[in-house]
N, C-alpha and C positions, 0 to 999 in steps of 0.2 A: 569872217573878215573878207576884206574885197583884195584878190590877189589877179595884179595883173600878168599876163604869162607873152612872152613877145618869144618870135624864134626865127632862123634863118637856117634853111637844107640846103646843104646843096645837092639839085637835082640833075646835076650835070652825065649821072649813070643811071639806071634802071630802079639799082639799089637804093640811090639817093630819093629818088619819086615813091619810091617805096617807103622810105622812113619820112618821107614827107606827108604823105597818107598817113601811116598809124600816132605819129605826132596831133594832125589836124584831130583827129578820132579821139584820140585820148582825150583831148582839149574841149572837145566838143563834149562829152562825156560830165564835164566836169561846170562848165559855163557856157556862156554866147561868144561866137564870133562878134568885134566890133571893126577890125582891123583884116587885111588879106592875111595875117600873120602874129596876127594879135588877140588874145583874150580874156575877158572878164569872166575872173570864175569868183565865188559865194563859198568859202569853203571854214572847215573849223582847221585847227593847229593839225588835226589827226589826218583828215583829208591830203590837206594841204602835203603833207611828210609823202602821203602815197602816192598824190600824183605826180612831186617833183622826183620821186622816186623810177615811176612809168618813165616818165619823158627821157631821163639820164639815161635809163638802158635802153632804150629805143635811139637814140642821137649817135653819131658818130664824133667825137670830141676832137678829133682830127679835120673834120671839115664842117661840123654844125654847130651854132650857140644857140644858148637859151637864156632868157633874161626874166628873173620872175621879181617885181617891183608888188609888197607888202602891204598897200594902202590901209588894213586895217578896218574897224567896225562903223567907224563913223566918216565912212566912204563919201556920203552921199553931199556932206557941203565940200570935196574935194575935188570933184569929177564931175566937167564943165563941158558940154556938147556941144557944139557946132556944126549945123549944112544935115545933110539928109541923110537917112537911115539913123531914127532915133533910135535908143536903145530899149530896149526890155526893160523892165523894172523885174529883178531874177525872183524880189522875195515880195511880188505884190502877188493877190488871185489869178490865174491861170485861166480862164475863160476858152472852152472849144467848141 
């Protein structure tokens, strides 16, 4: 399923730049960046449980949110682009 993962750090302390790093990391880990803050990950239900798992203990719920929107398997007539930096196709061939 296609789960989008959106988030806001505040990086206004050291420690905040810090969980804004392993935030970005985990995320990266899991899908593409499409957004400064935003991203598409390709995950199953089990996945999906671990990483919003990561992210919660890594966040400070006092001054970070997280927003994870479900889109589900049949993503693809859902998720509409516009302007530049197409996106990856996550579950096409992989060419290096």
């Amino acid at each position: 399923m296609l789960v989008l993962i959106t988030y806001d750090v505040s990086t206004m302390s050291s420690e905040g730049q810090r969980r804004l790093r392993k935030v970005s990391k985990i995320c990266q880990d899991y899908g593409q960046r499409v957004q400064h803050s935003v991203f598409e990950c390709i995950v199953d239900s089990t996945q999906f449980a671990v990483l919003k798992m990561k992210l919660i203990d890594v966040i400070d719920q006092e001054e970070d949110s997280l927003r994870f929107y479900q889109i589900g398997n049949n993503y693809k007539s859902k998720v509409e682009h516009v302007g530049i930096k197409e996106s990856m196709d996550l579950e096409g061939p992989l060419i290096l």
